[in-house]
C-alpha positions in Angstrom: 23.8 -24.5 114.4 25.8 -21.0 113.8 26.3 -22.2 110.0 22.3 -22.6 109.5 21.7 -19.0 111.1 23.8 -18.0 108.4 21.9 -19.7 105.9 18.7 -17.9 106.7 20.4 -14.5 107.4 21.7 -14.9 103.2 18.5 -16.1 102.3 16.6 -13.5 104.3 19.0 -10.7 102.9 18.6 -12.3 99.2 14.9 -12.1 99.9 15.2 -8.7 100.9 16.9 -7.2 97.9 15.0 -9.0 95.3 12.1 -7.2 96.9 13.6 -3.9 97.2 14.6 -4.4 93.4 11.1 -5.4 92.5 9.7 -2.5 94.4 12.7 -0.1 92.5 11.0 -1.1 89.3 7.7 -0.8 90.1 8.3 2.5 90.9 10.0 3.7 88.0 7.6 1.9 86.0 4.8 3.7 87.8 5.5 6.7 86.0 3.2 7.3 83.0 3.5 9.8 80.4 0.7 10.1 77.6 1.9 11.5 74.0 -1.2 12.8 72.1 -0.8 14.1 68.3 -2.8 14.6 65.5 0.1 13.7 63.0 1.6 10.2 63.4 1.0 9.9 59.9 3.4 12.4 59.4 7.2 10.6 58.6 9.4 13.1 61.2 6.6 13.3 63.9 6.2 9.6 63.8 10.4 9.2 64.5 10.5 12.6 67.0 7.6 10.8 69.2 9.3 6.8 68.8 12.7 8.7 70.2 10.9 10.0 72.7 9.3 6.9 73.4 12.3 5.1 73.0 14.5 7.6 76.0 11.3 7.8 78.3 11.0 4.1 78.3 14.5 3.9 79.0 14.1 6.2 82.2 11.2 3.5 83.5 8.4 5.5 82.4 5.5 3.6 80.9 4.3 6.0 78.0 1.1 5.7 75.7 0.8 7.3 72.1 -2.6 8.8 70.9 -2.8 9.6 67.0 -6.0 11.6 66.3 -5.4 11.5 62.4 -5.6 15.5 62.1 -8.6 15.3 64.1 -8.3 17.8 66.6 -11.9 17.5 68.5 -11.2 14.3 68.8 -7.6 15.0 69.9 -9.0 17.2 73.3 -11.1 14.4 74.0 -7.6 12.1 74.1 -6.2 15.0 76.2 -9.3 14.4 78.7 -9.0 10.5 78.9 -4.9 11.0 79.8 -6.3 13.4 82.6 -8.9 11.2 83.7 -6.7 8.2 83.7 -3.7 10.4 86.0 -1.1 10.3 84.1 2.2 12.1 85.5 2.6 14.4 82.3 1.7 15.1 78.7 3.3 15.4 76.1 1.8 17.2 72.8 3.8 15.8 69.4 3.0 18.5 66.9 -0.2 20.4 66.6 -1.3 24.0 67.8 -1.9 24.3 71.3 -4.8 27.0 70.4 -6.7 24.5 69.5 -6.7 22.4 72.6 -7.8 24.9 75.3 -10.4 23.1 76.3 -7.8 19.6 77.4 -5.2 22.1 78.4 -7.7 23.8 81.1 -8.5 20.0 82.2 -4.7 18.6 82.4 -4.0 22.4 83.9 -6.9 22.0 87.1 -5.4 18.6 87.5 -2.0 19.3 88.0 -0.8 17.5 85.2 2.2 19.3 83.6 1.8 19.7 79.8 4.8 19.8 77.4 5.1 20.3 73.5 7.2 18.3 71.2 7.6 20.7 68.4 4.1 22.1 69.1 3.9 25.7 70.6 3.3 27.9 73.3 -0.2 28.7 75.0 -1.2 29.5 78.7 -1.5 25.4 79.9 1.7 24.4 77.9 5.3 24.4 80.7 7.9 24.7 77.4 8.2 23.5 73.8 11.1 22.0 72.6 11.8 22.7 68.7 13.6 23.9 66.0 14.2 27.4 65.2 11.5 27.3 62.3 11.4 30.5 61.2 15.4 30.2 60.1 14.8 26.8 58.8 11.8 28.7 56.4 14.5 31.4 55.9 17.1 29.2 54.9 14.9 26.8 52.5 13.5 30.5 50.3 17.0 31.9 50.0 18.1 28.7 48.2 14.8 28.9 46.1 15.2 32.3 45.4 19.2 32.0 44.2 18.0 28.9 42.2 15.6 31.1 40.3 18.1 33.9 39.6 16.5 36.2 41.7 13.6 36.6 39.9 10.0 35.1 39.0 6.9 33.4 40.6 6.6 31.2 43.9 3.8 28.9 45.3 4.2 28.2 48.8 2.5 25.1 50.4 1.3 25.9 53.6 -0.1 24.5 56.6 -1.2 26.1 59.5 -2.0 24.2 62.0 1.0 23.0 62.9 2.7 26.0 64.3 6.4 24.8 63.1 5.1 24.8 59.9 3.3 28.2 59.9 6.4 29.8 61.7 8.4 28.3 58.3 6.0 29.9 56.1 6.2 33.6 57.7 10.2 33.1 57.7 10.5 32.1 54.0 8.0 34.7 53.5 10.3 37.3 54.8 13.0 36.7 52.4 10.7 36.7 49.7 9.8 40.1 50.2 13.1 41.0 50.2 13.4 40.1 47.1 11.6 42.8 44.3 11.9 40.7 41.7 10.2 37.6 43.5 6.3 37.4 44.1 4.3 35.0 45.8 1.3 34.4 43.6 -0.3 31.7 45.8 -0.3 30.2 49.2 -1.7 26.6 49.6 -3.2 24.7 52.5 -1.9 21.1 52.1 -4.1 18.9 53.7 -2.6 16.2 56.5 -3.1 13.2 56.7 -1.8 12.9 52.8 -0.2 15.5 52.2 2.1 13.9 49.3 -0.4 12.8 47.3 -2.7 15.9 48.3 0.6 18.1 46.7 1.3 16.2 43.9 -2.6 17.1 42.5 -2.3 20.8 43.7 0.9 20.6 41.5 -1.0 19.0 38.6 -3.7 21.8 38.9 -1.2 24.2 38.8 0.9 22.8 36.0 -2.3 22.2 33.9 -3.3 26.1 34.6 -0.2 27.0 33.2 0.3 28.7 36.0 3.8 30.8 35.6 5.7 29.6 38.2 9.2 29.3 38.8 9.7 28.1 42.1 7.4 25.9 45.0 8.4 26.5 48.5 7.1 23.8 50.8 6.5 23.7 54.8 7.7 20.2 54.9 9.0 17.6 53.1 6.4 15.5 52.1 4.5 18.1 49.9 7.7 18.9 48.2 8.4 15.4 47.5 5.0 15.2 45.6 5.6 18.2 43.7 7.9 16.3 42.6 6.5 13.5 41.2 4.4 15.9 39.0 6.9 18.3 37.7 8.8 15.1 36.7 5.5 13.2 35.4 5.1 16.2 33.4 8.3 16.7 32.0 8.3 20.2 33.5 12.2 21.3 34.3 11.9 24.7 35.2 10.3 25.1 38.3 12.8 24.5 41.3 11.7 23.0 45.1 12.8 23.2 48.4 11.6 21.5 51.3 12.1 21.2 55.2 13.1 18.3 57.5 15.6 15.9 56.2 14.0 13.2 55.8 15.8 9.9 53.3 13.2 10.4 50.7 14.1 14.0 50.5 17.9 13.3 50.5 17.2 10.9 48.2 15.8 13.3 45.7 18.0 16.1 45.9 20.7 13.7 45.3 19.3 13.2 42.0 19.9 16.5 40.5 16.4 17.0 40.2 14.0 20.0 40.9 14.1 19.1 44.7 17.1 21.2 45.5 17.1 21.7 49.2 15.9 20.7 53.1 17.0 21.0 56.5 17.5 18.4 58.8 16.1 18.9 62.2 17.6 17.3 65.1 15.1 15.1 66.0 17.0 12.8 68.3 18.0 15.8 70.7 14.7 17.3 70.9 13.7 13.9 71.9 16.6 13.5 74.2 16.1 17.0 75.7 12.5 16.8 76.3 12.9 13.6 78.4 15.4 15.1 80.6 13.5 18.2 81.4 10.3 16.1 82.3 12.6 13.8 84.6 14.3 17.0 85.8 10.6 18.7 86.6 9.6 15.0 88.3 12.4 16.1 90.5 10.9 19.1 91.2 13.4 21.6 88.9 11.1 24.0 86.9 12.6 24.6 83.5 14.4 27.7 82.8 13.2 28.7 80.0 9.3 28.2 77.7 11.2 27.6 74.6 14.1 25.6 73.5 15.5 25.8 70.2 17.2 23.6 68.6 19.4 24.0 65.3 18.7 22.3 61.9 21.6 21.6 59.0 20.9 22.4 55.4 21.1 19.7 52.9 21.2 20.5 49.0 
């Protein structure tokens, strides 16, 4: 009789830790974090957001990815539907904040923190993690401008909604200046989604212009690596390119010899890392300690 109570005791016990285990995941699975962006056909934000992905998901969290396609009406009105469903926290891969207000004021009257992967900084936004892009422009133009002997016409490819991007542009543009014997004769909007093969014909433009050119300076990779393809398509060897975010296709190139000479790779995997930690450490109710986190890149030429 005493041996069958202490069957029922183990089997009761068992019973009673497969459902507190059950109920564990549940409620680590409960949590839901939605990722909005209006780039995921970009190469570096499509990794940064799967690494995030990858660490949230390994924390419990359930997490949703919106890609708007550089839509950014539509990309408030994904903002909205994260609010609307209660999420506990969004996250914004790439893009400029500015133009979001309107989501921001909805997730902000819900409660529903806000955080930016790379993005930027606006009332609505708790911190951005990112790289320090105004070095990373810096760094890219001083290779250009040593490449070029100090001395002859840039082109700068440009975009400015993505605030990274922009920040590149005004750091590269610095050094530029510096420079008496360097000018800018052109700043170009690359378009995104498509921004190789939207490069590659600005580059064909340019090179059928005759534009005098020595040297292209680009925001990000991609647009560098279809300048490129036309300078090479054209048999055109003097002009020189840089280009920013390490990506393979751009270490691929420069490892050529050819006229892409230089990136920087960001740290993608511990801005992902990062973020993830300070939303679990805000679930827990610490408040980061600072807006902005920085993170380092590494020159590659």
């Amino acid at each position: 009789m005493k041996r069958n109570w202490v069957i029922v005791l183990v089997v009761l016990i068992s019973g009673m830790s497969l459902l507190m285990a059950a109920g564990s995941q549940e409620t680590g699975s409960s949590t839901r974090v939605a990722v909005v962006t209006p780039y995921m056909a970009n190469a570096t934000t499509a990794y940064v957001i799967e690494q995030f992905k990858a660490e949230a998901e390994q924390k419990g969290w359930k997490v949703s990815v919106s890609d708007t396609a550089g839509d950014f009406g539509l990309l408030v009105s994904r903002i909205e539907d994260a609010v609307a469903q209660g999420v506990d926290a969004i996250v914004l891969g790439m893009g400029d904040p500015v133009q979001m207000t309107k989501g921001l004021d909805a997730a902000k009257a819900a409660d529903i923190p806000v955080f930016g992967l790379d993005a930027g900084l606006v009332d609505g936004v708790l911190l951005n993690i990112t790289s320090d892009n105004a070095d990373l422009g810096r760094q890219t133009a001083e290779v250009l401008v040593q490449a070029m002997g100090k001395t002859g016409n840039v082109v700068m490819y440009t975009h400015d909604p993505h605030p990274g991007v922009r920040a590149r542009a005004v750091g590269a543009a610095e050094v530029f200046d510096s420079y008496p014997g360097i000018t800018v004769i052109q700043k170009v909007h690359i378009d995104v989604p498509g921004p190789v093969d939207n490069a590659r014909k600005v580059t064909e433009d340019l090179i059928t212009a005759k534009t005098p050119m020595k040297g292209i300076w680009a925001g990000w990779d991609e647009p560098a690596y279809g300048t490129t393809q036309a300078l090479e398509a054209s048999s055109v060897t003097d002009v020189k390119v840089v280009g920013i975010d390490g990506t393979d296709f751009a270490k691929g190139e420069i490892a050529k010899g050819g006229p892409f000479l230089a990136t920087i790779e960001q740290d993608f995997d511990t801005m992902a890392a990062t973020l993830a930690d300070v939303i679990a450490d805000y679930f827990e109710g610490k408040m980061p300690e600072n807006n902005l986190i920085q993170i380092s890149g590494n020159l590659i030429q």
